[in-house]
C-alpha positions in Angstrom: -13.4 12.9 -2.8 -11.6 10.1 -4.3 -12.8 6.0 -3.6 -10.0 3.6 -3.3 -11.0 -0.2 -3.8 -7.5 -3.2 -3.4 -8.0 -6.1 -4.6 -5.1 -9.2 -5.7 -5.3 -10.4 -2.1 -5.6 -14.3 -1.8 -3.7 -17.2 -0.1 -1.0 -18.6 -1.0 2.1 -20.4 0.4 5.3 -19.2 2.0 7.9 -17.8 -0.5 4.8 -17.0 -2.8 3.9 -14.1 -4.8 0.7 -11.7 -5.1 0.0 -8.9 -6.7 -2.1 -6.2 -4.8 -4.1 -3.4 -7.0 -5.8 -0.2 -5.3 -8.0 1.6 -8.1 -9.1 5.2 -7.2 -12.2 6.8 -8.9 -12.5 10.6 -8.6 -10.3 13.3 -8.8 -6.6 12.0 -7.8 -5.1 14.6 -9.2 -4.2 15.8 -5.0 -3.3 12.8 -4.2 0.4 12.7 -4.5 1.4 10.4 -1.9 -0.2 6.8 -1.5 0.7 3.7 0.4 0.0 0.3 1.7 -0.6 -0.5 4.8 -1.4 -3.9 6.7 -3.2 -5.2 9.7 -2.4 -8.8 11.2 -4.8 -9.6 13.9 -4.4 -8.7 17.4 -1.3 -6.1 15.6 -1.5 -2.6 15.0 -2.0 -1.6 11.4 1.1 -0.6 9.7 3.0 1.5 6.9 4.4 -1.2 4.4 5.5 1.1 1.6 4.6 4.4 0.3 4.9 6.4 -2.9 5.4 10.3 -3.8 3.9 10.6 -7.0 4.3 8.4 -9.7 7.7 7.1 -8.6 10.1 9.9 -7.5 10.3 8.8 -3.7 9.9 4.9 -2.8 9.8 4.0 0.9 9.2 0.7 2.3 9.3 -0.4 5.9 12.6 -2.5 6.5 10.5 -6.3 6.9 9.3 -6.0 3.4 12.3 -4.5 1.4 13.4 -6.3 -1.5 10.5 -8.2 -1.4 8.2 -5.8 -2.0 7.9 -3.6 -5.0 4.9 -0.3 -5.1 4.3 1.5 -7.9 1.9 3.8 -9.5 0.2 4.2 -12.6 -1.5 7.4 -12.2 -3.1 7.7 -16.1 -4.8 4.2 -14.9 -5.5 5.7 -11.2 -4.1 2.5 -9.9 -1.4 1.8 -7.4 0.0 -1.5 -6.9 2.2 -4.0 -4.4 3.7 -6.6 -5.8 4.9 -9.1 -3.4 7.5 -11.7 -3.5 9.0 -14.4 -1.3 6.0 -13.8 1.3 6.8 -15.3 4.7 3.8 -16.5 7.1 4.1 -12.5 8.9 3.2 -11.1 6.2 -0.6 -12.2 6.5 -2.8 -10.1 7.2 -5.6 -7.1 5.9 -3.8 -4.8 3.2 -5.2 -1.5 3.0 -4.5 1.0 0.5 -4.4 4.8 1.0 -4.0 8.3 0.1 -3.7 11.7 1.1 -6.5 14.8 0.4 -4.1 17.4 -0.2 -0.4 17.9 -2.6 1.9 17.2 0.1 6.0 17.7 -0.4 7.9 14.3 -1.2 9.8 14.6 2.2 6.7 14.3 4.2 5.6 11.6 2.3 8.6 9.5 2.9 7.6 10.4 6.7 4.5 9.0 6.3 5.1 5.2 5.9 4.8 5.8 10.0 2.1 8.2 10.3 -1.5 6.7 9.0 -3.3 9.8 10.2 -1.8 11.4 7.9 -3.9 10.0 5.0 -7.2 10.6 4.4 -8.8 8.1 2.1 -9.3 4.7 2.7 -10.1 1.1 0.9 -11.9 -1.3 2.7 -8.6 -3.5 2.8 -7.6 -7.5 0.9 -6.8 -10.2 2.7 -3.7 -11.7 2.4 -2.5 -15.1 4.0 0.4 -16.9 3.9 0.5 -20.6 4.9 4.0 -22.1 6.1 
């Protein structure tokens, strides 16, 4: 059972920067593959980027890439998104996640689309972009 808490969310204006942090406490040592996902009101939640373990595999949905960097620092237990040249869409509730179980890099990469897939939740930062 692992807790995940984000925080780094705040407001800022278009072609801004944030830096998003997701500590875990308990045992992460399972959780190979973590991502960042985002809901926008009235939207869908979804897969922003992922990671397979501390780096190997890096996927990032297509509206954030090159503007979006995730990483991992898994002696700190802390995953990060560091976001540059945000745009207005990119507001929204940033959730971090990760899975309960070693899964293979390949289905990690798969699960930038596939939410169910993880099993541990934070409570999500807010992140607004003003035009």
């Amino acid at each position: 059972q692992i807790k995940l808490v984000e925080s780094g969310g705040g407001s800022v204006h278009s072609g801004g920067s944030l830096k998003l942090s997701c500590a875990a406490s308990g045992s992460t040592l399972a959780s190979n593959c973590m991502a960042w996902f985002r809901q926008a009101p009235g939207k869908e939640r979804e897969g922003v980027a992922d990671i397979y373990n501390s780096g190997m595999f890096l996927v990032y949905d297509d509206s954030v890439k090159g503007r979006f960097t995730i990483s991992r620092d898994i002696a700190k237990k802390t995953m990060y998104l560091e976001m540059t040249s945000l745009k207005p869409e990119d507001s929204g509730l940033y959730y971090c996640a990760a899975v309960d179980r070693p899964i293979s890099g390949g289905d990690c990469k798969r699960n930038i689309k596939n939410e169910g897939a993880f099993r541990y939740w934070g409570q999500g930062t807010q992140v607004t972009v003003f035009s």
